[in-house]
Structure formats: C-alpha cells, structure tokens
TIPALUM-266824 format. One record per residue (C-alpha): residue in one letter; x, y, z. Coordinates in steps of 0.02 Angstrom, whole numbers, padded with zeros to 5 digits, always signed. Layout:
// TIPALUM-266824
aXYZ...
END
This chain:
// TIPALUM-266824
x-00545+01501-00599x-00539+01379-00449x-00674+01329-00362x-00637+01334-00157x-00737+01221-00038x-00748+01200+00145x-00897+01076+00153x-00863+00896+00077x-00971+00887-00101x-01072+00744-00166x-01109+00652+00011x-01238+00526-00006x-01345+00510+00170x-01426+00362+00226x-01495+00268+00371x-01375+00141+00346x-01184+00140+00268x-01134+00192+00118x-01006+00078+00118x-01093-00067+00164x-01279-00063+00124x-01279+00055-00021x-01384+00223-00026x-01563+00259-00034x-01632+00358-00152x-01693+00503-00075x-01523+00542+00019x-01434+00526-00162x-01552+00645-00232x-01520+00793-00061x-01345+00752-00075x-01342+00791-00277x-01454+00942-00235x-01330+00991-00103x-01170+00977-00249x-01278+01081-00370x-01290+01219-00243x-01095+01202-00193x-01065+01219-00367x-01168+01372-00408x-01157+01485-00262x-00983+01416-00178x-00847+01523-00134x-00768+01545-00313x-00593+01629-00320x-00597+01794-00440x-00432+01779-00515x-00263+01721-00494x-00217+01898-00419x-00304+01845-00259x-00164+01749-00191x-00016+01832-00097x+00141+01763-00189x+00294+01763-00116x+00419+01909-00163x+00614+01961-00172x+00705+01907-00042x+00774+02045+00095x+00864+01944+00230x+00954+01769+00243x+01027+01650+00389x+01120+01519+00361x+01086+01365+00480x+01173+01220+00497x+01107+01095+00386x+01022+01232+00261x+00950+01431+00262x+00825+01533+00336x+00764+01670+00218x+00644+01834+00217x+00550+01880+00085x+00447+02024+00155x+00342+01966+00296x+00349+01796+00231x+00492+01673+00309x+00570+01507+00207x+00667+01382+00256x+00745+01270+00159x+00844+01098+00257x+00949+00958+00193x+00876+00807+00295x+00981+00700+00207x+01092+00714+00046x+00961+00669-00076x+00817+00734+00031x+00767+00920+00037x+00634+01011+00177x+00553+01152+00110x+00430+01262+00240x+00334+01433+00208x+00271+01534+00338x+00197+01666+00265x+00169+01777+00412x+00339+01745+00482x+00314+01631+00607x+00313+01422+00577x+00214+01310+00682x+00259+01203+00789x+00362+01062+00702x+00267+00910+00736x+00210+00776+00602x+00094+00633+00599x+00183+00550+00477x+00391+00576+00483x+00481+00472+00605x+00617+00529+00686x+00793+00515+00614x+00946+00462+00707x+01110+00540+00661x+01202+00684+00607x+01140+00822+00466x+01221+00813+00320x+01366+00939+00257x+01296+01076+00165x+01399+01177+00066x+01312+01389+00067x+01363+01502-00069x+01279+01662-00114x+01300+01755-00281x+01199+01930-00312x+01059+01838-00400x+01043+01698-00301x+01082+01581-00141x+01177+01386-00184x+01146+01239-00054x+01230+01102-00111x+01238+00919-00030x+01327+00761-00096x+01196+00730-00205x+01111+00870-00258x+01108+01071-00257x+00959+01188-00228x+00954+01348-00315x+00838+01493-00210x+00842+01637-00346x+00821+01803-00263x+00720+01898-00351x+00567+01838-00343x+00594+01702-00222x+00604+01541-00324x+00663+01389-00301x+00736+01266-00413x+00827+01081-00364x+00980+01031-00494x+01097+00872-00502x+01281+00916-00471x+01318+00966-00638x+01189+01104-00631x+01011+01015-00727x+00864+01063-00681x+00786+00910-00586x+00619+01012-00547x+00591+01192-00529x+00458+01348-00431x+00340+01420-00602x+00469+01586-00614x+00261+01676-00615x+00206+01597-00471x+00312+01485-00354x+00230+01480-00172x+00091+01597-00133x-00069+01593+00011x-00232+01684+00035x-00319+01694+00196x-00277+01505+00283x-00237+01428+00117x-00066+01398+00032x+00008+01307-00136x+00142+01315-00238x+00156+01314-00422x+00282+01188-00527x+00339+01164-00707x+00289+01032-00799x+00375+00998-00933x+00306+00908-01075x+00381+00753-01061x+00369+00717-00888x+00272+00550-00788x+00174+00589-00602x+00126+00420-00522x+00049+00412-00335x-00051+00493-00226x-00123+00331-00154x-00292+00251-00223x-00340+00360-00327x-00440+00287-00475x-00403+00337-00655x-00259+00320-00757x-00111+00286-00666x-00007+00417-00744x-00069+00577-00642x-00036+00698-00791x-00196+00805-00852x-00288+00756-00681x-00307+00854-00519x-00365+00751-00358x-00436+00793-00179x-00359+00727-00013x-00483+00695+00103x-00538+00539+00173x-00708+00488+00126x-00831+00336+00140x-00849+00296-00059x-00939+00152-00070x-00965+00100-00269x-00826+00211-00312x-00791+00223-00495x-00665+00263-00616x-00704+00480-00591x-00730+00464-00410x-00624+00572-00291x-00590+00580-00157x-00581+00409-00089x-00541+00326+00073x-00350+00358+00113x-00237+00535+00124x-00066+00484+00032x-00009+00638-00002x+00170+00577-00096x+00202+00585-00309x+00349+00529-00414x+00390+00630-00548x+00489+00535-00696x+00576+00598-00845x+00693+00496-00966x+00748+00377-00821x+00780+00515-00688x+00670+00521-00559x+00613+00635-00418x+00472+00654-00264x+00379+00767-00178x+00297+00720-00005x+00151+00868+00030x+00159+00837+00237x+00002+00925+00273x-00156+00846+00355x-00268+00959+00308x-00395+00944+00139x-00279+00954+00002x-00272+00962-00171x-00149+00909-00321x-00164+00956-00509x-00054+00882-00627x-00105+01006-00795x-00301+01029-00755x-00278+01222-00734x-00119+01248-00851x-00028+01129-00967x+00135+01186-00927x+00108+01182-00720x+00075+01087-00589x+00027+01110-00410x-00028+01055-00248x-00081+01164-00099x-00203+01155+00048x-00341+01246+00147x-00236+01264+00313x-00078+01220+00400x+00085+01257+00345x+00169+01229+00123x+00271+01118+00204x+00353+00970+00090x+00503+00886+00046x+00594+00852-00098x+00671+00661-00146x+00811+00639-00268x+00839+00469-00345x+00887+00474-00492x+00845+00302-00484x+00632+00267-00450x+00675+00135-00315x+00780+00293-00242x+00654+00379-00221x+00528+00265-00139x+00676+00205-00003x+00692+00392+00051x+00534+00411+00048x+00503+00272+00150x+00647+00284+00274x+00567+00490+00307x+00378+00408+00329x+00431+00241+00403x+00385+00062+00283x+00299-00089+00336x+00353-00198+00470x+00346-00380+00434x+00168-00464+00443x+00133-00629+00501x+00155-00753+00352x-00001-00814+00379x-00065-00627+00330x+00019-00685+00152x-00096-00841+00112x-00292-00849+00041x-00405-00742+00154x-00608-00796+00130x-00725-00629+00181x-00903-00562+00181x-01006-00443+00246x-01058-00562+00345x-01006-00769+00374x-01182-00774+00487x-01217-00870+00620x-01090-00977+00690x-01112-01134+00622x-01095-01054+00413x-00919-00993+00479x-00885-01162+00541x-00958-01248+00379x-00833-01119+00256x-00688-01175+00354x-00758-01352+00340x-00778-01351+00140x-00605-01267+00111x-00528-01405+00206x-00625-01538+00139x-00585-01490-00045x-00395-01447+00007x-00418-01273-00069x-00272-01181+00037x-00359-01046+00180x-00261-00947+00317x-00394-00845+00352x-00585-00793+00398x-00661-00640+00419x-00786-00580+00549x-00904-00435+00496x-01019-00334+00599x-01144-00462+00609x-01056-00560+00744x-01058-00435+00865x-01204-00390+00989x-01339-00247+00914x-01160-00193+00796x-01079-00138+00956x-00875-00166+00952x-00793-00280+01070x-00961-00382+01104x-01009-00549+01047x-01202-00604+00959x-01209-00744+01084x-01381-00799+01005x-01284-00813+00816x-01097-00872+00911x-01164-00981+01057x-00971-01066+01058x-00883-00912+00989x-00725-00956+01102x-00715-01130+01041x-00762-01090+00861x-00599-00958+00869x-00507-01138+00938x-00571-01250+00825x-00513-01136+00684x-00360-01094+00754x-00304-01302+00763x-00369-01303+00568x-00245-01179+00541x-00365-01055+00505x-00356-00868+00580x-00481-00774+00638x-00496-00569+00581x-00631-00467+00667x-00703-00309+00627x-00677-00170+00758x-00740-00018+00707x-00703+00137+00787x-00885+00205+00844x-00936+00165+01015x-01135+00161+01058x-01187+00280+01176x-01270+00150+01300x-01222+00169+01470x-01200-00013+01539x-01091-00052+01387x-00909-00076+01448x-00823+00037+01310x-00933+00187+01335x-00921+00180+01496x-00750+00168+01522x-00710+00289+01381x-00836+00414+01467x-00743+00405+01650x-00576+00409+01558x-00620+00565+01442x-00591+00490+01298x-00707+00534+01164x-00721+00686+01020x-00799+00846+01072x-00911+00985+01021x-00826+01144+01029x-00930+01179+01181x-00870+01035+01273x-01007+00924+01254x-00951+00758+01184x-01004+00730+01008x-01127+00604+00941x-01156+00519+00785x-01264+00399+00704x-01160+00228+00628x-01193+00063+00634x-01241+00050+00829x-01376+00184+00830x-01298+00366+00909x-01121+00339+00944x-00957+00419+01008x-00790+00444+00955x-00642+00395+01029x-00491+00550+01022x-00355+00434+00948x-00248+00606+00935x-00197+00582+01135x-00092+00447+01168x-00194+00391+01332x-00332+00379+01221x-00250+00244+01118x-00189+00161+01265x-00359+00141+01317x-00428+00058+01144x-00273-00035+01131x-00333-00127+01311x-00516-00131+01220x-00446-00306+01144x-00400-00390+01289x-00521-00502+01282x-00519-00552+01096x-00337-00578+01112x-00364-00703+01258x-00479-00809+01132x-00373-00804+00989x-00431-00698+00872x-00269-00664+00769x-00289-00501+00678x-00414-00351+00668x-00501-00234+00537x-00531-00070+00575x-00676-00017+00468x-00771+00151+00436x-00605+00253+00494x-00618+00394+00395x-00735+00433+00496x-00883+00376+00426x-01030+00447+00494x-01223+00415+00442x-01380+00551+00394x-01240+00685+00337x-01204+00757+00176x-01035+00758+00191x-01038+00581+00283x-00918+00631+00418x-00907+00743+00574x-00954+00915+00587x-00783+01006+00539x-00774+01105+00712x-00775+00942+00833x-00616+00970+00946x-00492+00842+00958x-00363+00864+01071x-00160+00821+01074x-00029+00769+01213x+00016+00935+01296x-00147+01027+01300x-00173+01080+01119x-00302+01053+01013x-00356+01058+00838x-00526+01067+00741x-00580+00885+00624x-00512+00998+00469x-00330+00983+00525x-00371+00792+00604x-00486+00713+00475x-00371+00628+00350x-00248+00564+00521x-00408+00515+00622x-00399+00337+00553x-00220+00313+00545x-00228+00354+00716x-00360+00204+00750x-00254+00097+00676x-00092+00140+00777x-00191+00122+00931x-00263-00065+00883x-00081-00105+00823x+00005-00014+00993x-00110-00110+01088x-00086-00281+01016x+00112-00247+01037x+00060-00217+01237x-00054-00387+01246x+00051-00494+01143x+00233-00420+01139x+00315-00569+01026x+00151-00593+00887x+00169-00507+00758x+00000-00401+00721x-00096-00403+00599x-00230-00238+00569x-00304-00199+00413x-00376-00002+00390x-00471+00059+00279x-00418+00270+00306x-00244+00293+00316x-00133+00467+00308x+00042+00428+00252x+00148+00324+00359x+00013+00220+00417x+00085+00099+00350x+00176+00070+00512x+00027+00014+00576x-00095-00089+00463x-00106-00159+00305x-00260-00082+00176x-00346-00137+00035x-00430-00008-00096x-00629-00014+00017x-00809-00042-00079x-00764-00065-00273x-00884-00159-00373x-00894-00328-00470x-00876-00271-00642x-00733-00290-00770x-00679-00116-00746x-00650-00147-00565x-00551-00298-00578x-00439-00200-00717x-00420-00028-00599x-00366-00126-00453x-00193-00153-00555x-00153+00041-00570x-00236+00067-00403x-00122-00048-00308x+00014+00021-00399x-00006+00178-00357x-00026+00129-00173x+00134+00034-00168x+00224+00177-00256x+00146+00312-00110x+00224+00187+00014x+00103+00062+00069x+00181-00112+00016x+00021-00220+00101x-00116-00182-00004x-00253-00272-00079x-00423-00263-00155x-00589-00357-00116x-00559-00497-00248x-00735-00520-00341x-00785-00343-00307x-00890-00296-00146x-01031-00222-00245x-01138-00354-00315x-01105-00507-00385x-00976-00571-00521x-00991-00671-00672x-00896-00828-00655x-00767-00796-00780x-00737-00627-00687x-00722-00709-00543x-00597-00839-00584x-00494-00699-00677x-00487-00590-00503x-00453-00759-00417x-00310-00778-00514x-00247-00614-00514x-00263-00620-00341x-00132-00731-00305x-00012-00595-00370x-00078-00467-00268x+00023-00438-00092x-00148-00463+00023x-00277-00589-00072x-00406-00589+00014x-00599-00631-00064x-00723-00508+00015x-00899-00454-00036x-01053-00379+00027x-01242-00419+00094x-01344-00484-00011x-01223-00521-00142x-01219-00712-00229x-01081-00815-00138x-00884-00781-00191x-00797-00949-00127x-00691-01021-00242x-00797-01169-00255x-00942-01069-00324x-01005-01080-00522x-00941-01267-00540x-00793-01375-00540x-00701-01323-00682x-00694-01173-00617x-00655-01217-00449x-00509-01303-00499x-00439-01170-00579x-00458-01065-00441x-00378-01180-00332x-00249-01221-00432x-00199-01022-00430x-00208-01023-00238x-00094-01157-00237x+00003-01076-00335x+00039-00928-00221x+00069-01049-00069x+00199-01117-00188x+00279-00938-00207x+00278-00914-00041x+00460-00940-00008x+00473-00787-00150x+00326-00692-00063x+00391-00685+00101x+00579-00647+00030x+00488-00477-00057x+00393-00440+00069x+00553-00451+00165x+00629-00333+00053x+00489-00202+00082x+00508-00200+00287x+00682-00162+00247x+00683-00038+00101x+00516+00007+00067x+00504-00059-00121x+00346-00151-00136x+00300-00317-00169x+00193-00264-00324x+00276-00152-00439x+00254-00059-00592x+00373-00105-00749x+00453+00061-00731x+00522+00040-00560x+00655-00097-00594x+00660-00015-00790x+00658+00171-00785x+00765+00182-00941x+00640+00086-01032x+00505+00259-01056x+00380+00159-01168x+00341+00047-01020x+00289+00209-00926x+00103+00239-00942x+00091+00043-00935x-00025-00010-00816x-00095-00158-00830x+00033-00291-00830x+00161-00281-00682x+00308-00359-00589x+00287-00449-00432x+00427-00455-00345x+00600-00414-00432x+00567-00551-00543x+00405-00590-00595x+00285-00517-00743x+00102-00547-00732x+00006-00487-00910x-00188-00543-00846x-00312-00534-00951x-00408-00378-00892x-00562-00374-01021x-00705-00488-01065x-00668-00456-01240x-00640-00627-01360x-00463-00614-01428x-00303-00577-01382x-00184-00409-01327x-00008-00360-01335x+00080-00368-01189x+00254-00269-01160x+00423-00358-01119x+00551-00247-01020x+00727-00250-01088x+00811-00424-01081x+00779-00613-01081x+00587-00683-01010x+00548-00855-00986x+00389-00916-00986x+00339-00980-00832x+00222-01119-00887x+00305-01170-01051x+00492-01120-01017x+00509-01023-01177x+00606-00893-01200x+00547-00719-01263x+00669-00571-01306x+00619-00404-01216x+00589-00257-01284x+00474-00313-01397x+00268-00321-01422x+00217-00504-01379x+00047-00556-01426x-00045-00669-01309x-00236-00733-01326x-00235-00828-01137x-00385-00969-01111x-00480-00963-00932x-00356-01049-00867x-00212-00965-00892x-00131-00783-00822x+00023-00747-00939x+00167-00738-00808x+00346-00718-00866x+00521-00758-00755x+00636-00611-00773x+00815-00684-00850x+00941-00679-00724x+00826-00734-00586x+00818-00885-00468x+00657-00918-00392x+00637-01019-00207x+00479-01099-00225x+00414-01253-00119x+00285-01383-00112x+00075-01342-00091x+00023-01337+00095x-00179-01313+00167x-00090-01150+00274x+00074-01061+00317x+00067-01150+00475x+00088-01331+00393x+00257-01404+00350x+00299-01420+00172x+00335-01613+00129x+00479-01607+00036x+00643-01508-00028x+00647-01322-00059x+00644-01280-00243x+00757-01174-00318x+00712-01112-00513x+00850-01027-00601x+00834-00922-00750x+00976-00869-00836x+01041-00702-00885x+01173-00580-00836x+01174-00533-00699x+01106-00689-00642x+01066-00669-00431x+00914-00728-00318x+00893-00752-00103x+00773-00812+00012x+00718-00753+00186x+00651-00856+00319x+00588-00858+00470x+00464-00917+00604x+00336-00817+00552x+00240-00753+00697x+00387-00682+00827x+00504-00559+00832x+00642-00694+00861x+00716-00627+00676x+00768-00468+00769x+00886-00602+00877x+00946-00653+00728x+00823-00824+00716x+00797-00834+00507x+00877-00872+00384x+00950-00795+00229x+00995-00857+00067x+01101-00777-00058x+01096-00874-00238x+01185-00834-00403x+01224-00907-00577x+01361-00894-00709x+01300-00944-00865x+01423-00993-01011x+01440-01078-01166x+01405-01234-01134x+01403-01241-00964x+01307-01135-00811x+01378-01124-00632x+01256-01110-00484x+01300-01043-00321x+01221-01064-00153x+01301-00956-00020x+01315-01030+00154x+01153-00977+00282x+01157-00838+00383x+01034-00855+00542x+01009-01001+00683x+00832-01021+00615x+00790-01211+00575x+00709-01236+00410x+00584-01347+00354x+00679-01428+00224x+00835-01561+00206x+00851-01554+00040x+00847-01448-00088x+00765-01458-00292x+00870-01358-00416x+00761-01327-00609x+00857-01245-00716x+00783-01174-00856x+00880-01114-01017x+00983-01289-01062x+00961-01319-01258x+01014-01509-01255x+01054-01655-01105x+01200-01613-00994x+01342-01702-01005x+01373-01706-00828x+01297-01613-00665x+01425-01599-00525x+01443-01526-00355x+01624-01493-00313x+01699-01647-00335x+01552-01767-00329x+01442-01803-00498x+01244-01783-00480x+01180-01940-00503x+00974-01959-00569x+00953-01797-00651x+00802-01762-00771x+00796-01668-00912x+00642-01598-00993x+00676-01569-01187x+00517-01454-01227x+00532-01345-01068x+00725-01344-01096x+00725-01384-00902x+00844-01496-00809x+00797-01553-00640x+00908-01621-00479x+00885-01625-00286x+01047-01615-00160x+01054-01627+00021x+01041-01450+00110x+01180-01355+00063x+01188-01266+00251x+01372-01248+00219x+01350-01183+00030x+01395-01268-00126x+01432-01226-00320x+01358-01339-00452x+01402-01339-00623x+01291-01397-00780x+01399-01444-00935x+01280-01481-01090
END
C-alpha cells in the first residue's frame, strides 16, 4: 500500500529557524503529533487497482523526430532530442500542457534522423545510437542498443499509469543493477532498496534517514556491468522515487501533478551520461578562482571589528583565505539589503580593507522581505507588484527572520529584474559574491515550514500556478535573479551566488553546499556520498559546511574535515551560533599546522583545480567524482563511497572514522603513485592503510601529469616561481592546464591559456611533451619545474631537443627526478634516459 500526502510531514515549528537556531521543544512535539496523525488517518491508497494504467494502443502519428500515439483516451509521445537522448510525455487525458520547463535550455540545431518502422506487435524508433521499442499491446516501452539489448525497460504489469492529478511509471530492476543521484540525499549512495521525496525543505540537523532535504534534483544513473543509462523526471511538482522499497524487482518514480514527463540518456559510458545530461539542463559556468580557495564562515563574524580581527589572524599566521562570510547578523533588525550600522560603523571601508588583503566579501541575502513600510525593498516591491499572493489577491505574509515578511514572485521575469537591482548598492562597495539562504522557502510557526500550498505565483504571459507546482523552482528562481542581476551591474565579473534550494539546472546560477549537517563523525563521512551524488545529478560546485554547522567538533574531527576539505570543489568552514570557534587555528598548534599545511596544499593544486573545474563548465563532469565514473568496468568499485577521485587524476582514501586502526582502501585498475612517498601501488587490489593525523591517503593516477605551483595567501597573489609540472607514468600517459584571468569573461575572447601535456614512457627512457599555448593570456610564470616520478636509478642524461639539462636532481627514495626550463611558449619534448 502507498501512503499519499498533500501536507509536508514531520515539520518542526519554531519562533526562530530551524536551520539556524535549532527547534524548541514544544513545536517538535506538535509537529511529531501532527506526523502521527498523517500517518494514521492520511489518504492511504486501497490497492494497486486504483491507478488508471495505460492500455493497447489504437492510433499512431509519426512526427518528425519521433511518434505520437493513442492508447484510449490517453496520448504518448515519444521524441529523439538527440541520438542518445530520448523524450518521453503522457497525457493521460489527451491533451499535453504547455511545453515549458524550468530546467531544459534550449537546443540549437537540427533533430536528429529517426528511422520509424512498425511491425503488428509493435512500433521501432531508431537513432544513431539507440532504438526504442513501444510494444502495442499494452503500451510499453522499452530502450535497446543497436543490436537489440535491453538497456532499460516499462514493468510489462504496469508501465505508466495516473489517478486523479497524480502519475508514475513503473521500471524493471534487474538484480544486478547500480542507481546513483537524486541530489543530497543522505544514505547510502547506491539508491537501490531506498525510495526518496522531492521537495525542498528547511532540514536543519538532518541525519542519515532524513528526507526530504533542501534541493529538487530530480536526475538518476542507472549502471549495470559498465553500461550505463539516465533518467531525468522534469517535473516540479512533489515527487517521489523508489528504487525496490515497494517491489524488489521494480522501480519507480511519479508525482502528485503536472505532466510523466522524462527523458531517457544513453551512455554507455557514465561520463556519457552526465554530458547529455548536462548539455539538456545546462552545467556550471566558470566561477571566479577566488570562489576555489579557503572560505572562513559563521553564523555570525559579529561586530565589525571580529571580522576585521579573522582576516587579521589568517594573514598574520599566512594560513591561505579568499574569503569571509557575512551572516544575518550584519544586517539591520535581519532585514536584506541593510547594514547594522551600530555593529559595521565602517562597513564600506571594512569591505575595502578586505578587498586590498585579498580577501572577498560573501553576504547573506535572503529572500524574505519585512513588511515595514519605509524600508526600501518593501516598498518598492509593493508599488512594483512583486510579491506572492493569497489566492484572494491579498499578498501573502510570513514570519522569518525579520518578523512578518513577504515574498518576492521570482517566477516573473520583472520580478527578478527588480531583486537583481536590489544589489546595487552592495555591488558599489565591493562585496564580491552572495548567499541566498532560507530558499526553499523557509517559513517560521508552520508545520510544514513553508507556504501555504495555494499561494499564487504568477508567470510571464498571465498564467499562474499554485506553490505545489512552484515550491521545489522557487529557490532556483532566487538564485537566477541574484545571478541575472549581478550579470546587469557588473557585466565582465564573474558571479559568484551560493543557494541553498535548487531544482535541476540551477546550477546555471549558483553554487550549493549540502545546508545544516552536524559536527559528528557521521557527518564528516556522509558528506563524501552526498557530494557525490550531487556532482553526479549535475551540480559540479558543491560543498559542505566543513566542521559541521550543528555544534561543535572535536579537534581531531576537525582537522580530518579540514583536510578533506581541500579536496572538496567549494571548501569553505562554516558553523552556527553558539557553537565553539572553527578557525583553523583553534585546539593548538599542532593542529593548526596541519590544517594549514592542507590549505596550502589546495592553493598548490590550484593550477589542477581550476583545469577541472574547467572541464565541468565545458562538459559537465565534476570536479569530485566517484571511482566508477572514470572506471565503470571496474563493478567492485561501485557501491564504493568513501574514497573518491578528484579530478581525472587524483584518489583521496580519508580516514572517515574515529576508530584506532587502519581500513582497506580500493585501487581502480592500473598503476597509483603515492603522492607523498612516490611509491608505486598496482590497482586492482585491497591496499591497507592505518593514516596518522596528519596524513589523508591520496594517490596520483598512472598516466597523469599534474600542473601544480607554488603556496600563495589568495588567488589574487602572484605565485613566486616556475609552474610545476608532476608526471606520472602510465599508458596512456596525457595531462593540460587551463588558465585564465580569473574574474572576466576575457576567456570567451580567447584571453587563457591552454596546455596540452603528454608522456611516452619506455625502457629506459621517458619522453615528455609540452604542446605549444593556445590563448593571448599572459601567465604568471617564466619558467617551468618538471618532477617526474617513476625513474628506478639516475638518468644518464636529460635533454631538450638538442640541448642537455644541466643541474638536475634526483631523489632515490621517491624515485623522482627534478629539472626547471625556461617557458616552453613555443612547446618542447624532453627526454629522460636512465
């Protein structure tokens, strides 16, 4: 039986946030009272026999780029968007809706060929890539490879069905098959045997059973002996997925309105999947670099002169920082867009003073306006009609952190255009980036923590929808407006917006993190699959609160999230009221300089960092991956979860458990070097590691060259010396770099630069090739450090072309020999003879 609800369970009211303040008790005990009575006397389906499941098909149409068929009353179309990519649509009364998506960008370009055949039994679509199978009677569908396997099939029982407003459809699972997705979810990262919830919702103190939580991603990779496939569910309405919860041999997904609308992805290759997936939903544009280094948080750096005195300490003790946050607590009686000028007398020249540290400045903006006329926003948003309304036309009001507030309607595009202008000001002083906070919406003294489900909001052209079609958009839609508007104050800067509620394809917009987990071991080991997952549902620019927001960590947890950190593709430090302080410098110098020496660390990897992230703004594979992405053949690796690549060619195996002693960790197929030690490890094999406090087990893929360069305070300061290049060998043996300045969009006029770096290892010798830059960007360097890694004995000679390198070093226990050479701008070859 499945239990159907239209009011959001388990809310926990209070006075102030749930996801910053924690609850009190007596709105956790109504809210548990309120479950208990969902659970009893909810709306409870009878029987599987109550939905309406779609029948034998009576009439088709072919269209261009796919069919239209009948099935009864009930119409499906099925559309090749591309060759691997597949649009499936139900209307079961006939009619679709209007085609219009919050999340699909629109495609340039012709259809692709399809290829229509119809047999008695059945009707044949068939693209370049793939074929779809739509058997007759009943209506099923089924999606093959060209020589006719079953990639991923309709249940032949059920298929698609509806009741009422509500639609799913009904998969096979078979046995041996892998789900990973669906955003931050917490829980195992393999999906299989768990069913999840999308809708939006303020979780503060999530745990590892929590759902839902804060973001809408509605996107899954299925993967099964190396071939892999997706589905994207594009419906903003509450949804649901279940991966084996109600059957072991099905799965499903479905939702309480709008249309069974989804598309199909065909790799076979994982990293196939994600770039069409991607390329349909749009992938993250490039970030400032400065977004990439150390970012110090809390809720809140209060008054003035404790933001100047962090900023002070992390210079003082050359612990790298590119940025602080500002919380509510800076802002006037928690109203957005206004400054505490009794806590910030100087708030202009503290943003300065900052800024020539190299230090940026990220404010909190969230999306509730007090309803207090006098104050600017309201005001203006009141003359300009630009807030939520009742269904009676009123203009709806709810408590948050100002006292009674109103909502702006991001869902009209001169509504955006008016909170977009909101940060005129800020931009003025310098304030380089923005969080938009409480965005699910969050709303205070309700059980279900958000608004009413019948607020209007309307759309450009005079429609409008009810909050249960907007909801899980609403704060994507904040965040497109505070990124919009930032393109329209500052056309060449880059912005930078962090969200906490996205739907998918905000990515787009703003970078997110995983909202109010706690400091506890468990924590710091679930932000691995939960980042994961998040990166795999398209959202390369994700992060956690390092330390945990909820309460305070022990100082061996907090080193060991400080140094995971540094792998993760936002690291920023972030915790809440109350809490002990999180700097690095806290609990002592020893651990202090470990922590530093792991933020160094990442401003050393930046060159590799900003190359990845690179790679993500142009093909949507993220910066941190799981093992199976670049090793789908390798299926032991698939359930692993808690070691991971960043980047193409780094492994990180952290610690994640206070326990004394060691673990196994797992080595893909192929050669690893040890990054510390240069040792070499075979792949495929269980390697047993017992790490001190010090040290995060990190492994160089063979076949890898790494551009690395030396420490700087913030992305903003010029390395002192040469670029570093560290090569690994192995077949195929490849690396690059990307560069740029940074901030602009001068890289769309061709200003950066671009690397492309390979080796040819033989016996006894290993030839190194640096391909001449592409770009007119300048870089910092003049010369450049080659360390290669993998030479048994002393060379017998190093040359470049012609020349011999003179005052080479060689390193007998790391097996490491070290040279520097002018800038190669024009390329160059080097050979190593040992």
């Amino acid at each position: 039986m499945q239990m159907r609800s239209f009011v959001t369970m388990a809310g926990n009211p209070s006075l102030e946030d749930s996801g910053k303040a924690g609850h009190h008790m007596k709105g956790l005990i109504r809210s548990l009272l309120c479950a208990s009575l969902l659970l009893a006397f909810g709306p409870v389906r009878a029987s599987f026999a109550d939905w309406r499941h779609v029948g034998n098909v009576t009439q088709v149409r072919e269209m261009k780029n796919g069919v239209e068929v009948r099935a009864g009353q009930a119409s499906l179309r099925v559309l090749a968007v591309t060759d691997s990519v597949i649009r499936v649509r139900l209307a079961p009364l006939g009619s679709f809706l209007d085609d219009f998506s919050w999340a699909v960008v629109p495609r340039a370009g012709a259809a692709p060929q399809v290829e229509i055949r119809q047999t008695r039994d059945a009707i044949v679509l068939s693209t370049a890539r793939l074929q779809v199978r739509i058997t007759k009677s009943p209506l099923r569908l089924s999606f093959l490879d060209l020589h006719g396997n079953v990639i991923e099939q309709d249940a032949p029982a059920r298929g698609m069905a509806w009741e009422d407003a509500e639609v799913r459809v009904w998969k096979e699972m078979p046995l041996e098959e892998f789900y990973f997705g669906l955003g931050d979810k917490a829980g195992a990262f393999n999906r299989r045997n768990q069913s999840f919830t999308m809708w939006n919702t303020d979780a503060f103190g999530w745990q590892e059973s929590t759902d839902p939580l804060y973001k809408t991603l509605p996107f899954f990779l299925g993967l099964r002996h190396g071939a892999a496939y997706g589905i994207f569910f594009d419906n903003t309405y509450r949804s649901s997925f279940d991966f084996g919860k109600e059957s072991s041999t099905l799965y499903s997904f479905g939702s309480e309105g709008g249309e069974l609308n989804y598309y199909f992805f065909y790799g076979p290759q994982p990293k196939q999947v994600l770039q069409e997936f991607s390329a349909l939903v749009g992938r993250t544009p490039m970030p400032p670099r400065w977004a990439l280094g150390f970012q110090q948080s809390r809720y809140s750096y209060y008054p003035e002169s404790r933001v100047r005195e962090i900023a002070r300490t992390f210079r003082e003790k050359k612990i790298p920082l590119d940025a602080i946050y500002l919380d509510i607590d800076y802002q006037d009686g928690n109203r957005p867009f206004t400054i505490d000028r009794k806590g910030f007398p100087d708030f202009e020249g503290m943003i300065r003073d900052l800024s020539r540290q190299g230090i940026h400045t990220i404010a909190i903006t969230d999306l509730h306006i007090k309803k207090e006329s006098g104050y600017p926003p309201y005001d203006s948003g009141l003359a300009g009609d630009h807030f939520v309304k009742n269904p009676g036309g009123s203009v709806y009001v709810g408590a948050v952190w100002p006292g009674e507030s109103v909502f702006p309607d991001f869902t009209r595009s001169a509504t955006r255009a008016w909170w977009g202008a909101l940060y005129t000001d800020f931009a003025r002083m310098g304030i380089a980036g923005f969080w938009n906070d409480m965005n699910e919406p969050a709303i205070f003294q309700r059980a279900d923590k958000t608004m009413p489900l019948d607020v209007i909001h309307r759309l450009d052209g005079g429609a409008a929808l009810d909050h249960r079609a907007i909801h899980n958009v609403f704060g994507m839609q904040n965040a497109r407006a505070t990124f919009e508007g930032l393109q329209k104050l500052r056309p060449n800067v880059r912005p930078f917006v962090l969200t906490r509620a996205a739907y998918a394809g905000a990515q787009r917009y703003a970078a997110t993190w995983t909202g109010d987990n706690s400091s506890t071991w468990n924590h710091y080991r679930l932000s691995i699959p939960t980042l994961l997952s998040l990166g795999l549902s398209g959202y390369a620019l994700v992060g956690d609160d390092i330390g945990g927001f909820n309460g305070s960590p022990a100082p061996d947890l907090l080193t060991r999230w400080i140094e995971l950190g540094s792998f993760n593709p936002i690291d920023r430090d972030h915790t809440m009221k109350g809490s002990a302080d999180q700097e690095p410098w806290v609990h002592g110098p020893q651990h202090e300089a470990i922590r530093k020496r792991y933020i160094e660390l990442r401003y050393e990897l930046l060159p590799y960092i900003y190359t990845a992230t690179q790679e993500a703004a142009d093909t949507g594979i993220p910066l941190m991956r799981p093992l199976f992405l670049e090793f789908p053949e390798a299926e032991t690796l698939y359930g692993n979860d808690q070691e991971f690549l960043f980047g193409p060619s780094l492994l990180v195996a952290p610690k994640v458990t206070e326990m004394l002693g060691g673990y196994e960790i797992s080595l893909p197929p192929g050669t690893w070097y040890d990054y510390w030690t240069g040792a070499q490890y075979p792949g495929s094999k269980p390697l047993f590691v017992d790490p001190p406090l010090d040290v995060v087990p990190l492994y160089v893929r063979g076949g890898s060259i790494v551009p690395q360069q030396p420490v700087v305070q913030h992305t903003g300061e010029k390395p002192q010396g040469p670029l570093t290049l560290r090569v690994y060998p192995g077949a195929p043996c490849h690396g690059s770099l990307y560069w740029d300045d940074g901030e602009t969009y001068n890289f769309t006029h061709g200003e950066f630069i671009r690397l492309e770096l390979s080796c040819q290892p033989s016996s006894g010798s290993m030839v190194i090739t640096v391909s001449s830059r592409t770009g007119s960007y300048k870089p910092w360097w003049d010369a450049v450090s080659l360390e290669v890694y993998g030479v048994p004995r002393p060379p017998k000679e190093i040359r470049v072309g012609d020349r011999p390198v003179p005052n080479w070093k060689f390193d007998e226990q790391r097996q490491c020999v070290t040279f520097t050479l002018p800038d190669p701008a024009e390329g160059t070859q080097v050979r190593v003879t040992y």
